[in-house]
C-alpha positions as CSV (number, residue, x, y, z in Angstrom):
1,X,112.0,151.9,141.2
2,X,109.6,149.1,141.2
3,X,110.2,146.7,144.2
4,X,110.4,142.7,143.5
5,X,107.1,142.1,145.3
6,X,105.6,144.6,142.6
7,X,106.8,143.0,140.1
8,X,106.6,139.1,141.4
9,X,102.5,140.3,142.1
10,X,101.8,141.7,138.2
11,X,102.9,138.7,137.2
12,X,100.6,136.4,138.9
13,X,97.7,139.0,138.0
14,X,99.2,138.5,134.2
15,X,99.2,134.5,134.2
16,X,95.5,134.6,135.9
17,X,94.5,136.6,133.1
18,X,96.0,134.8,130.6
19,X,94.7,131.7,132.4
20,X,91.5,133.0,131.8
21,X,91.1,133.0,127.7
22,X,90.3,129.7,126.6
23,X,92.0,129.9,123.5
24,X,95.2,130.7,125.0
25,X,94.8,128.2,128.3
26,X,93.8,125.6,125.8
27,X,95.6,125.4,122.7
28,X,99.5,126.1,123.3
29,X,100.2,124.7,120.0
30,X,98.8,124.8,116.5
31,X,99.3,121.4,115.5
32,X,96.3,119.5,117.4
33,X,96.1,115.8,117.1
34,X,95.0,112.7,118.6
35,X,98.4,111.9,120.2
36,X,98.5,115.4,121.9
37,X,94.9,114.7,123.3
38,X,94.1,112.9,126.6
39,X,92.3,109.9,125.9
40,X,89.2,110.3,127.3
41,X,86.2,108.2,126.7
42,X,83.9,110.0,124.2
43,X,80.8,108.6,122.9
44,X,81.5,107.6,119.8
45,X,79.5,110.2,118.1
46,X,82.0,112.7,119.3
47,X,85.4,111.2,117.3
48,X,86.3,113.2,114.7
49,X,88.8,111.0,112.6
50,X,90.1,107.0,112.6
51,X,93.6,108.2,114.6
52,X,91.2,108.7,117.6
53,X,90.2,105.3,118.1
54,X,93.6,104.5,118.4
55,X,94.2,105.6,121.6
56,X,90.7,104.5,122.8
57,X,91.4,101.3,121.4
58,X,95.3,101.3,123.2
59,X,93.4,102.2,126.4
60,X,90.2,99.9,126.1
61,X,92.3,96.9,125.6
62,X,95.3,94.4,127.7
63,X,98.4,95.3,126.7
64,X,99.3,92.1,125.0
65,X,96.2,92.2,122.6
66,X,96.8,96.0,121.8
67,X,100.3,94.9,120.9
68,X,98.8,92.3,118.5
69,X,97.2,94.1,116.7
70,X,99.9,97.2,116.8
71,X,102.7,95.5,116.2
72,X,105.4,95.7,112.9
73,X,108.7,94.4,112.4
74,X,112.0,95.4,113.7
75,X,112.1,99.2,114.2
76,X,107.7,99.3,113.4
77,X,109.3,101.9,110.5
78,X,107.4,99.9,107.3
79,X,103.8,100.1,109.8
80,X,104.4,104.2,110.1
81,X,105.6,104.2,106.1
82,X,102.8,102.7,104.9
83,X,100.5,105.6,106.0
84,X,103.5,108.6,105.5
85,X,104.3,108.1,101.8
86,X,100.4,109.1,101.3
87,X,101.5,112.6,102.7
88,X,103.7,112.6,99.9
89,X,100.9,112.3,97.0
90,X,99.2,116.0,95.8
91,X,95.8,115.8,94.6
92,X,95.0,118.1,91.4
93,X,91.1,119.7,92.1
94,X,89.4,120.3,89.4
95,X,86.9,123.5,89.3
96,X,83.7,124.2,87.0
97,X,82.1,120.1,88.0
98,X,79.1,119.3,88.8
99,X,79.7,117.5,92.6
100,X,76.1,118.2,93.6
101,X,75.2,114.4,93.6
102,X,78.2,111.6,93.9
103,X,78.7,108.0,92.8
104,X,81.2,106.1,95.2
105,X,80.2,102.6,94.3
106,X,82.5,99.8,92.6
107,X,81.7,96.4,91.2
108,X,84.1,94.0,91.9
109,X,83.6,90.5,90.4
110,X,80.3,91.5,89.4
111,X,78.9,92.3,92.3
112,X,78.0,96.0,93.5
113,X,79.1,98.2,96.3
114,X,78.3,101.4,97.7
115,X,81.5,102.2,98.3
116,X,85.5,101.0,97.5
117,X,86.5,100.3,100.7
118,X,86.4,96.8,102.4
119,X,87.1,95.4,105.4
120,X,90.5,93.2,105.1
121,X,91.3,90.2,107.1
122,X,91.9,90.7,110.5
123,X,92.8,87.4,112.7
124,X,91.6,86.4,116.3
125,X,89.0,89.7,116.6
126,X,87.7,88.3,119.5
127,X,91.2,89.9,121.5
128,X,89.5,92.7,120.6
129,X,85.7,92.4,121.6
130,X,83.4,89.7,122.5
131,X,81.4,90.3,119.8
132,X,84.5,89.6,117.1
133,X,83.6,89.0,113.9
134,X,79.9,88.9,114.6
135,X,80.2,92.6,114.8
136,X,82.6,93.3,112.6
137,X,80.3,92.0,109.5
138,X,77.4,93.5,111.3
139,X,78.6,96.9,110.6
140,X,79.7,96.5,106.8
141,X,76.4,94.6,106.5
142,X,74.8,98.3,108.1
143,X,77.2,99.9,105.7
144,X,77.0,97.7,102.4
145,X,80.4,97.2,102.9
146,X,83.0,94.1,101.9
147,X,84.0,91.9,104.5
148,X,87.1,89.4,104.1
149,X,87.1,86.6,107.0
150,X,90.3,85.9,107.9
151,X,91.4,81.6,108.4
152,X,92.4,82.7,111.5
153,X,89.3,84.4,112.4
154,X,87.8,84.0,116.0
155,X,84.5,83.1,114.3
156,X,83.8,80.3,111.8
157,X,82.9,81.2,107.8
158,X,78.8,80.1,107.9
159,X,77.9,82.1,111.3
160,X,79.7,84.8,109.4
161,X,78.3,84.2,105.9
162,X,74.7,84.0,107.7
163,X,75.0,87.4,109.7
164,X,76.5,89.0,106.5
165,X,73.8,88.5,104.0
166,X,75.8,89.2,101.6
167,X,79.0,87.8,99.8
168,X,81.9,87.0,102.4
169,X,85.6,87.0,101.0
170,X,87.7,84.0,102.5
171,X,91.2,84.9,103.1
172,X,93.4,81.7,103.3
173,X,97.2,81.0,104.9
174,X,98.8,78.2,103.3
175,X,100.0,75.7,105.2
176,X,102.3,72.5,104.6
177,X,99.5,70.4,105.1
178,X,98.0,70.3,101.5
179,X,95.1,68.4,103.2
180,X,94.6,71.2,105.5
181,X,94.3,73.8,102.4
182,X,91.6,71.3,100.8
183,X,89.5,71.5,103.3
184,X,89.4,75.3,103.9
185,X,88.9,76.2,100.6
186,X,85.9,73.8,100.4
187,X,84.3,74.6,103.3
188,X,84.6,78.4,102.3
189,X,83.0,77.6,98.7
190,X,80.2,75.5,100.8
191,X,79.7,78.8,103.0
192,X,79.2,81.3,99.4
193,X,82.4,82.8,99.6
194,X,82.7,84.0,95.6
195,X,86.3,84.8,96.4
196,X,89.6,83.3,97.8
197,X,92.1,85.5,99.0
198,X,95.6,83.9,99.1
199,X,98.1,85.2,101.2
200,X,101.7,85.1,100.4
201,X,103.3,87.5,102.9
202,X,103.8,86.1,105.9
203,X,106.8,84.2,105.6
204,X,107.7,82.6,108.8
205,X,110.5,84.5,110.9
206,X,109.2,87.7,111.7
207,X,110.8,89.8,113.9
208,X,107.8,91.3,116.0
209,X,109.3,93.0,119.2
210,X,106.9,96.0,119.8
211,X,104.3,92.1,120.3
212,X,106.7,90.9,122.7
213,X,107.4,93.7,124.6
214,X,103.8,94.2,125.5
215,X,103.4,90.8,126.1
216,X,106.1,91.2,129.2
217,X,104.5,94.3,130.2
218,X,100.9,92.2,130.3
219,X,100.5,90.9,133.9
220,X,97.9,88.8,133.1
221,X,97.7,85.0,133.2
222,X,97.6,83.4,129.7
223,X,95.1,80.5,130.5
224,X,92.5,83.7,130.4
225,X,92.6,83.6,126.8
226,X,95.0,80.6,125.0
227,X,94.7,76.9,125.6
228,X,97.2,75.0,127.7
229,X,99.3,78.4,128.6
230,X,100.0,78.6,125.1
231,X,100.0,81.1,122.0
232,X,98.9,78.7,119.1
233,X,94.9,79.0,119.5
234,X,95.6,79.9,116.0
235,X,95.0,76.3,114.6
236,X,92.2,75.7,117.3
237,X,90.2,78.4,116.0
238,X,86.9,77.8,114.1
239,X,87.9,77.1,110.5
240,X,90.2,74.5,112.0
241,X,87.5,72.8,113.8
242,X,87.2,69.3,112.3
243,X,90.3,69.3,110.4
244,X,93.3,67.5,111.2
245,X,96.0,69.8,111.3
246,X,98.2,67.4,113.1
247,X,101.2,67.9,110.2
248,X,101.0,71.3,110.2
249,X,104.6,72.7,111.2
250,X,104.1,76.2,109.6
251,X,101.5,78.9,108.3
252,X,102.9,80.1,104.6
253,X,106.1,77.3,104.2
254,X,109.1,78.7,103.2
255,X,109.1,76.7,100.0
256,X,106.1,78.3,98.7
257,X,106.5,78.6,94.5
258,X,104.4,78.8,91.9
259,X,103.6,75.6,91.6
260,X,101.9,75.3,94.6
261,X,99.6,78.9,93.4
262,X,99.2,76.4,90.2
263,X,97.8,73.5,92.2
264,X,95.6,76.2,94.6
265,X,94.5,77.0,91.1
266,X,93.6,73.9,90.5
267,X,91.5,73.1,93.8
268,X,89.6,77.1,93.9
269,X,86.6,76.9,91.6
270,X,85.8,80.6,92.6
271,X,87.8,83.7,92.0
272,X,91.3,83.5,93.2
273,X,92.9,86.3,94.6
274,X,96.4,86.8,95.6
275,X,96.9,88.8,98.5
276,X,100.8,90.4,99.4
277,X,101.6,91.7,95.8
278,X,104.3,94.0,95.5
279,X,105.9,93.7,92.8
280,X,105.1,94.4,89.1
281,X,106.8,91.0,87.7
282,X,105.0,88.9,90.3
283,X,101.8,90.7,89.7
284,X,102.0,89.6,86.1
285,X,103.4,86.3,86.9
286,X,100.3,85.9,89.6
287,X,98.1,86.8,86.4
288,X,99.8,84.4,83.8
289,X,99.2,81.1,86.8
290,X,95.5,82.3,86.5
291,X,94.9,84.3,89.6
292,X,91.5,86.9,88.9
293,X,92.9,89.5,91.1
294,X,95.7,90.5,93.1
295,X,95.9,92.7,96.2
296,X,98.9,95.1,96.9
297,X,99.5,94.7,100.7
298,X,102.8,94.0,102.8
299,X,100.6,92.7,105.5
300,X,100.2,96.0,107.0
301,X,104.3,96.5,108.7
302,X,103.3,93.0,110.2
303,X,105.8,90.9,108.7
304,X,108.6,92.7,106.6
305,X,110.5,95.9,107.9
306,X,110.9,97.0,104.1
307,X,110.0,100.2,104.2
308,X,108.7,100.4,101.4
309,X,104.8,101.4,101.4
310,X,102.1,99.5,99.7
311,X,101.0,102.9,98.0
312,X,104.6,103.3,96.2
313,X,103.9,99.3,95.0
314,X,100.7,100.3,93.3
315,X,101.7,101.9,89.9
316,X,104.0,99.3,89.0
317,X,101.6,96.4,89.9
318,X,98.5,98.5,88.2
319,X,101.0,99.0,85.1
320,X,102.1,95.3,85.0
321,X,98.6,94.3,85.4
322,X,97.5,96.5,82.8
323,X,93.7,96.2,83.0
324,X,93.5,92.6,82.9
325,X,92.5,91.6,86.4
326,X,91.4,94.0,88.9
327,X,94.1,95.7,91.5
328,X,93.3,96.0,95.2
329,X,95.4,97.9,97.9
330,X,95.6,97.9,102.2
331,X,98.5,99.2,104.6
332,X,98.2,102.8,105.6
333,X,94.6,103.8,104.8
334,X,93.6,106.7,107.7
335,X,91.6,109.3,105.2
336,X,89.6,110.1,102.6
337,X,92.1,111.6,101.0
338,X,94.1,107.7,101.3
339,X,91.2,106.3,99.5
340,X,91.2,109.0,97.0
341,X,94.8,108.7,96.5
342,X,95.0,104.7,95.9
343,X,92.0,105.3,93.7
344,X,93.6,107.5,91.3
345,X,96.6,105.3,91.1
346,X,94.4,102.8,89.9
347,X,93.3,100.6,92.7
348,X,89.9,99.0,92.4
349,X,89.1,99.2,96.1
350,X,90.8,99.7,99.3
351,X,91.0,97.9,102.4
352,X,91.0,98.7,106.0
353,X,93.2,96.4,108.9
354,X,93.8,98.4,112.1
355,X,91.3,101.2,112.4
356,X,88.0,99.0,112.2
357,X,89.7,97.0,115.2
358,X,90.2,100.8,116.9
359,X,86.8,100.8,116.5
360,X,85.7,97.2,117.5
361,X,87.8,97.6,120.6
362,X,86.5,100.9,122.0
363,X,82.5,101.0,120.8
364,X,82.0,97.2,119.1
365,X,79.9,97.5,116.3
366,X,79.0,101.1,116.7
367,X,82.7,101.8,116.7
368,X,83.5,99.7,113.1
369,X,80.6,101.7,112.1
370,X,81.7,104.9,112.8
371,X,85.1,103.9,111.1
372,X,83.3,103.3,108.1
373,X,81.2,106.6,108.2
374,X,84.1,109.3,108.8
375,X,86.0,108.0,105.9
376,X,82.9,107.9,103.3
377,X,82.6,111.5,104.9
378,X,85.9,112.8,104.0
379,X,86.0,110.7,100.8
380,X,82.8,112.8,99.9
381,X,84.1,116.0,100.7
382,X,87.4,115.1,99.1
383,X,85.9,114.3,95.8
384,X,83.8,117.0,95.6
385,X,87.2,119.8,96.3
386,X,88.4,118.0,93.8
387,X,85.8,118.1,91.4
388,X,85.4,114.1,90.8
389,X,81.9,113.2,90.9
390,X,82.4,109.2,91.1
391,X,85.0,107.0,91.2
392,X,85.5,106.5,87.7
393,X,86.3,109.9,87.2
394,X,88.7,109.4,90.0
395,X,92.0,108.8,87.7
396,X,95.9,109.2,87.2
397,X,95.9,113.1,86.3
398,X,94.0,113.9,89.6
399,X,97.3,113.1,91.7
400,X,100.8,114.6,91.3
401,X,103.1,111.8,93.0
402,X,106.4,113.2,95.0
403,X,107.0,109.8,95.9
């Protein structure tokens, strides 16, 4: 009979074996992801998808500025359904194409660009890096990418314009100051920006606890980064300088109507673009009071616990739009395979909040960069499994939706 001891020293001899193969030490589960891996600090040549620089991002930044930027409504459920439906959408690959050499540029308002996806609006960037903006437009200037400026940007629309060098998009909050409005939308039209961005979903009201539980948890003081101890820098940023925004009570009034997208229509002698579309009646209505575009976007989770994902909102606004005016989509983008997905649903380009912040908080412009690269990566090898040489040939029979 085999005595204890015996048996209590195989074992340890067993567990140094075992200890000793890497692939068994290393991986005790299949499913390896960024949230399972230790956030190190890579270079940022080593990050292998835009999940990564989450975590970097989480780890680079204070708590009260990673909350910012991380933060949904409620329960956070709309933020996480915006990038799950996409699991839910089966691409169809097509075999016997010629994928040797691939087109992934788009013109939008007649200008060209390498590829559909932009940078959307971000606010305040500087929470995020010193650089801000600077080097946010840096890198889509590096990657002949779109950049949309948000109002509340921590950099002001010419410095941007002039480090771009190419078209800026102007993203604009209304306010209840129709003075206020005026002046943005001129001073964006005096910078170049070809195209206005209106946003209409951020109605005041938001629930955003994941934001003020990190603020609690930040120990720092406030004066480090807001005026007076406060948390409305907002209307002392750049595009404010100059302006009076005195009567200002409220960024996007509960009263806003269509009258007041008639009057904006009025004032914008660019394109006007209506950003927060959800629906397919207010995407026609939107085209009918003369808007030139319309984005599908729910504010990424930031504002409305819905749950109902911009990428279930598509078809009905691409089917209510019906070719007239061209369809843009944001919330939930985190592959290729997302841009290939909204692309074949009919969006006209895609646009990218969180991860390019990931990025600007861990690396700066490197980091945006990077961003930009992994997804034209995948988006390459995704068109070429399935056999869709550019984006045109990117269309409605190359998905089956389970939605």
């Amino acid at each position: 009979m085999t005595s204890p001891d015996t048996v209590s020293a195989a074992r340890r001899a067993l567990l140094r074996y075992l200890s000793a193969i890497p692939a068994l030490a290393a991986a005790p589960s299949l499913a390896w992801s960024a949230a399972t891996a230790a956030p190190a600090a890579p270079t940022v040549e080593r990050i292998l998808d835009l999940m990564e620089f989450e975590a970097l991002a989480r780890a680079a930044l204070p708590p009260a500025h990673f909350g910012y930027l991380a933060t949904g409504v409620d329960d956070d459920r709309t933020v996480a359904v915006n990038h799950e439906a996409y699991s839910r959408i089966e691409i169809r690959s097509k075999r016997f194409v010629d994928v040797s050499h691939l087109d992934t540029s788009v013109r939008l308002f007649g200008t060209a660009w390498a590829s559909p996806v932009y940078l959307s609006a971000v606010s305040a960037q500087r929470a995020f890096h010193p650089d801000a903006e600077i080097a946010t437009v840096r890198a889509a200037k590096g990657r002949s990418t779109l950049f949309m400026l948000s109002t509340g940007g921590s950099t002001g629309v010419e410095a941007v314009t002039e480090e771009s060098g190419a078209p800026v998009w102007m993203q604009l909050y209304a306010t209840d100051d129709w003075a206020v409005t005026t002046a943005i939308v001129k001073r964006a039209e005096r910078a170049g920006c070809p195209v206005i961005a209106f946003t209409v979903d951020n109605m005041p009201g938001r629930n955003n606890e994941s934001l003020i539980r990190a603020m609690r948890a930040d120990t720092r003081q406030c004066t480090n980064c807001h005026v007076n101890n406060s948390h409305d820098m907002w209307l002392r940023g750049p595009m404010f300088s100059g302006i009076d925004v005195s009567k200002v009570t409220g960024v996007t009034p509960s009263n806003l109507n269509w009258e007041y997208l008639d009057r904006l229509r009025q004032l914008v002698s660019v394109k006007l673009v209506v950003k927060g579309v959800v629906t397919g009646e207010d995407a026609d209505r939107c085209v009918a009071h003369g808007a030139d575009g319309v984005i599908v976007s729910n504010h990424g989770g930031r504002d409305e616990e819905t749950l109902r994902s911009t990428i279930e909102c598509l078809p009905e606004v691409v089917a209510a739009v019906a070719g007239r005016v061209p369809v843009l989509i944001d919330g939930g983008i985190r592959r290729g395979t997302d841009v290939f997905k909204a692309l074949a649903l009919g969006a006209s380009a895609v646009g990218l909040g969180r991860p390019p912040m990931w990025g600007l908080a861990a690396f700066g412009q490197a980091g945006v960069e990077a961003v930009l690269d992994i997804l034209k990566r995948e988006l390459h090898a995704i068109m070429r499994q399935a056999g869709t040489p550019s984006i045109a040939s990117i269309t409605r029979d190359r998905v089956v939706n389970r939605l």
